[in-house]
N, C-alpha and C positions, 0 to 999 in steps of 0.2 A: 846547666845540666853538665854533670861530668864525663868525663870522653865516655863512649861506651865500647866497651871490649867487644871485639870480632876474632871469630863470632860466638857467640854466645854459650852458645853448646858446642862442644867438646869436637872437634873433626869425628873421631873414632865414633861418635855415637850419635851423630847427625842424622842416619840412615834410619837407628833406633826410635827416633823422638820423630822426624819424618812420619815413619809407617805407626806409631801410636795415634800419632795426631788424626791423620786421613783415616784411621780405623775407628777411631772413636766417631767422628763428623759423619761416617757412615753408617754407624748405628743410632747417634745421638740430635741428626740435623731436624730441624723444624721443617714439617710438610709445608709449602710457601708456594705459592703459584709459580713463579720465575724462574724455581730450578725443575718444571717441571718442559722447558723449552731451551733450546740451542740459541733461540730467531735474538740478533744480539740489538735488534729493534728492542724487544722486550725487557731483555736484558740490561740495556741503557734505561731504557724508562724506568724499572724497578729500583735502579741504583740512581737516578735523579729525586724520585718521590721521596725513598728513603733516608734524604738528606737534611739530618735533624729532626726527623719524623720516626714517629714506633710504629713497629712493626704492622701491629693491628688498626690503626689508622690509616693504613697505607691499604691496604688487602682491598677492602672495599671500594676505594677509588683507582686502581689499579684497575680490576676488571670492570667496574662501568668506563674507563678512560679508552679500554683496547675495543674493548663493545661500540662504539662509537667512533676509535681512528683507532684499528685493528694492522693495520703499518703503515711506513714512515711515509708512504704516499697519500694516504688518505689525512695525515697528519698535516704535513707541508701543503697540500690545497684548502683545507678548512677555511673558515670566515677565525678570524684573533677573537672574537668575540665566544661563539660557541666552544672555542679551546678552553677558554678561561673560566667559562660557566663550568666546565666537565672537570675544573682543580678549584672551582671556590670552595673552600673551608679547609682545605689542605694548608693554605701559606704559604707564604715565600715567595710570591708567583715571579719574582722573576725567573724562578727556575723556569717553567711552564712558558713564560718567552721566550726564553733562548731555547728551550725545547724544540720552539715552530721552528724558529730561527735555525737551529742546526739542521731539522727537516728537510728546509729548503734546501739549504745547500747539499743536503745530502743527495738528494734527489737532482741538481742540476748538475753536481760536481764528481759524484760517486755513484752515477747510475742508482739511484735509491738503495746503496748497500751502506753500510756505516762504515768505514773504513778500517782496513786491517794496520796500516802504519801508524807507528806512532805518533810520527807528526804530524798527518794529516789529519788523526781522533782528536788531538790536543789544539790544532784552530779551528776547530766545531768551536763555536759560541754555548757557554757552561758544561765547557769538557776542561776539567785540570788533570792533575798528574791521578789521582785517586780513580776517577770515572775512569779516565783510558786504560790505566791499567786493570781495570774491575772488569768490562765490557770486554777487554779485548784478553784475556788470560781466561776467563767465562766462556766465551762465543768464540772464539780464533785457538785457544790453546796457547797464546803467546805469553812466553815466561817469563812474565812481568810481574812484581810482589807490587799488594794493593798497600797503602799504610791511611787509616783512618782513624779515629779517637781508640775504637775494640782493641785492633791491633796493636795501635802504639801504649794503650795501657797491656797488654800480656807482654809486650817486650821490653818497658819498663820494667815489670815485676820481676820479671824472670833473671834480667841482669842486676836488678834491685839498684837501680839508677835516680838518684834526687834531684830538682829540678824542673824546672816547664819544661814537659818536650816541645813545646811548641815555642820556644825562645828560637830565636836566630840560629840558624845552625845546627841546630841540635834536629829539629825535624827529619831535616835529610841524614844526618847520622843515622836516624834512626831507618831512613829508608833504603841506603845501605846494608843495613842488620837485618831489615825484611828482607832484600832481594837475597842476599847469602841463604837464608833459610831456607830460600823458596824450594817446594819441590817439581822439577826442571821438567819431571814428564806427566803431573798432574797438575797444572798452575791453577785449573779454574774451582781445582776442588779443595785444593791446600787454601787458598785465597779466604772461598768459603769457611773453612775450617776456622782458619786464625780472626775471621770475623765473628763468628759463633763461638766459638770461646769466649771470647769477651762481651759480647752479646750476653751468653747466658750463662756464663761460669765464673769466667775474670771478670767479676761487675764490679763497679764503680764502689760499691757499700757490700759488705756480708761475702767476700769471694766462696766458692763455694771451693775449699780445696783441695777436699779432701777426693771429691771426685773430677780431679783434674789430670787430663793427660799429660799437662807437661810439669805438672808439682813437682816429680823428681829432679827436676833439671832448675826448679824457681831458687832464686837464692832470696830473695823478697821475704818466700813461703819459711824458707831454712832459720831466718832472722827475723821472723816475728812482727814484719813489719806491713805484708801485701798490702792491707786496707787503710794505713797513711799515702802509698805512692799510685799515683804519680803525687805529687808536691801538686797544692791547691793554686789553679789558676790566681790571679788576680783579677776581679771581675769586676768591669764598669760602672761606678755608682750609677745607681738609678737615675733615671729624671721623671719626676713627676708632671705631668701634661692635664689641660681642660680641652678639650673639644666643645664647642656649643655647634649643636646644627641644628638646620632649621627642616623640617619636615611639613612642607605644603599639603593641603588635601583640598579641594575642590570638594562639592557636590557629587562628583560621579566615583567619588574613592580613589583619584588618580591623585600623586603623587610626584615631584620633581625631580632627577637625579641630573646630576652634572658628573662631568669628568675632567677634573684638576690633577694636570700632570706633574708640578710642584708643589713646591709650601704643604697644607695640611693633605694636598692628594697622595703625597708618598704614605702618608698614617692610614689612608685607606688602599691601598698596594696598588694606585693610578686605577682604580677602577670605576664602575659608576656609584657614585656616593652622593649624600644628601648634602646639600652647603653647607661648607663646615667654617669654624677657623678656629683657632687658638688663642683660649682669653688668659686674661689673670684675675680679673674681678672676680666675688663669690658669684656673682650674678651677670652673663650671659647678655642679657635681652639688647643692650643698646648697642653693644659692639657688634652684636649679630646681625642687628637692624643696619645700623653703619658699611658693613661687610657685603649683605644683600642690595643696597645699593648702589655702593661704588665698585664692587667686583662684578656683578649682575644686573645692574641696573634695574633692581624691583625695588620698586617704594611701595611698602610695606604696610597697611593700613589693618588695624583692628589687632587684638589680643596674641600676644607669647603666651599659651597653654606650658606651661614645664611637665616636663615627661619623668618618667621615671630612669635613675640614670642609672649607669651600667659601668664595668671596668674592662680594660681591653689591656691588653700588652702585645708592644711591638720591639721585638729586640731588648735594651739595655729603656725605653719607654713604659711608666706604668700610667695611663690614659684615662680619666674622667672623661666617659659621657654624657655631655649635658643636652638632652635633646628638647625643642620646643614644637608644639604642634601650629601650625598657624592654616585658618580655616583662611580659604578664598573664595572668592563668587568663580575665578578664572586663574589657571595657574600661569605663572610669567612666562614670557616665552624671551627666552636666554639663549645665548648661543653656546655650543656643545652641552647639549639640554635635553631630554625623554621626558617625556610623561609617561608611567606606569601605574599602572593601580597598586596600592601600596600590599596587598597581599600576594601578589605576584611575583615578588622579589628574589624568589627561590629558585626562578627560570633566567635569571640576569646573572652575569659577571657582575659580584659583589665580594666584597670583603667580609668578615666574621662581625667587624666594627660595624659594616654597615649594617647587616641583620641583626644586629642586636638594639641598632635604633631601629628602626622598621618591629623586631620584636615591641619595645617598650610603646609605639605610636598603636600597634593592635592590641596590645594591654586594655590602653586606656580607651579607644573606641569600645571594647566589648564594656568596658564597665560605665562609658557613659549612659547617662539614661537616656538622650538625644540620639544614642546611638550613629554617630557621623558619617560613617562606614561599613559596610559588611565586610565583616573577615571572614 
């Protein structure tokens, strides 16, 4: 990325593009639960959920999340487990640990307030430079500019800058060009602003520019180029992944889940999952059986039922579910091991991966004519 000129906009006319910008977010900002509170409890949690997550995905678990640990005291004492049922299907969850995790400390170390210093926001466990400056110019007023994907695509366009900003170096240039902008006696609201712009104006495809409050000032806009820059990442080839697991069921509808904190448990985000492991074969069944015995010690007797299988994506991962049903008189008893009734799963710390085997295992119960299960 090439240097980028400071700052950006004109001195003389800093003040002008300032008082546009916070006038337009004043009449143009989205109704959002989070700016309807100071509490920077809340204010943290909304800028954690929203991390790689839309807007409207988040809204819903946001308020059952406060419904349930409504501050950072009722957070930090919770059971790990009931936290992570209250973000399954969210993702990412290791956000949602270091969440407990900054809790606690917050609560032993900061009398349960979030901390107003910077450096003390920034050794909270999943606080970087973005969140502290987010929380803490939001909830404190401290005149700190936020710089996240929104942001650094409007300050790309505007300086009409080619390149990854996210190459070496270049980030912080650009964070630099935020703080210059910043405005010094509204931080939590300009913050918002230059986030919502980009949000829902300076978008990624189709900028909308014509209704843009800093169009005047875009040289991007003046040269015909907004909707090539920023310059296209280079992006991870994919890897393509099989999962086979194995879904137990008993007589009484119960079900076995484990919890595998490496190897294939990261593909279920360490939570309770069905045994799983990672084949290459088109076909599953022996490795599985193999796997179930020397990881779990169940020797396996009677039919691999194949389920109907599913796709999942985790990161730069596109994941084949291959899931098998296996009936037992009695389910193993394994260590780091539950029996659930497989319809129940909706009440557990589970991953999206997991419920969607669990989906395909009530599929086929409802359609056998044996009917194995009640769902």
């Amino acid at each position: 990325m090439r240097s980028v000129s400071l700052p950006l906009i004109p001195s003389r006319q800093l003040h002008i593009f300032r008082r546009r910008m916070l006038s337009w977010f004043a009449k143009h900002k989205r109704d959002l639960p989070w700016r309807h509170t100071g509490d920077p409890y809340r204010i943290w949690l909304s800028e954690i959920m929203l991390q790689q997550t839309r807007v409207a995905a988040v809204i819903p678990y946001y308020e059952r999340f406060l419904a349930s640990f409504p501050d950072v005291q009722a957070l930090a004492r919770a059971r790990t487990d009931r936290v992570l049922t209250s973000w399954a299907g969210l993702g990412y969850y290791s956000r949602v640990r270091n969440l407990q995790r900054a809790a606690k400390e917050i609560v032993a170390r900061h009398k349960g307030r979030f901390p107003r210093e910077h450096e003390a926001a920034l050794s909270l466990p999943g606080i970087g430079r973005y969140t502290a400056a987010a929380v803490l110019s939001i909830a404190y007023g401290e005149p700190r500019a936020v710089l996240d994907g929104n942001v650094a695509r409007v300050l790309v366009r505007i300086g009409a800058q080619h390149g990854d900003p996210r190459a070496p170096g270049a980030w912080r240039k650009l964070e630099t060009v935020a703080q210059s902008l910043l405005a010094q006696d509204s931080p939590g609201d300009w913050n918002q602003a230059m986030m919502e712009l980009g949000a829902t104006v300076c978008t990624p495809k189709s900028p909308q520019c014509a209704g843009c409050p800093a169009a005047k000032w875009c040289r991007a806009r003046k040269l015909g180029i907004a909707e090539d820059l920023p310059s296209p990442r280079k992006k991870r080839a994919a890897v393509e992944v099989t999962l086979a697991a194995a879904v137990f069921l008993d007589p009484r509808g119960r079900t076995l889940l484990v919890r595998q904190l490496s190897g294939e448990g990261a593909l279920f985000s360490r939570m309770w999952q069905f045994p799983a492991l990672e084949i290459t074969a088109a076909d599953g069944r022996s490795a599985l059986a193999s796997h179930l015995r020397d990881q779990f010690g169940a020797a396996v007797k009677g039919n691999f039922i194949p389920l109907a299988t599913a796709r999942h994506a985790v990161t730069f991962r596109n994941i084949r579910l291959q899931p098998f049903l296996i009936r037992v008189a009695r389910l193993p008893i394994v260590d780091r091991a539950r029996a659930v009734a497989l319809d129940r799963l909706g009440g557990l710390p589970v991953s999206n991966a997991t419920r969607k085997i669990g989906t395909a295992a009530i599929a086929h119960g409802r359609n056998a004519e044996d009917r194995p299960f009640n769902a």
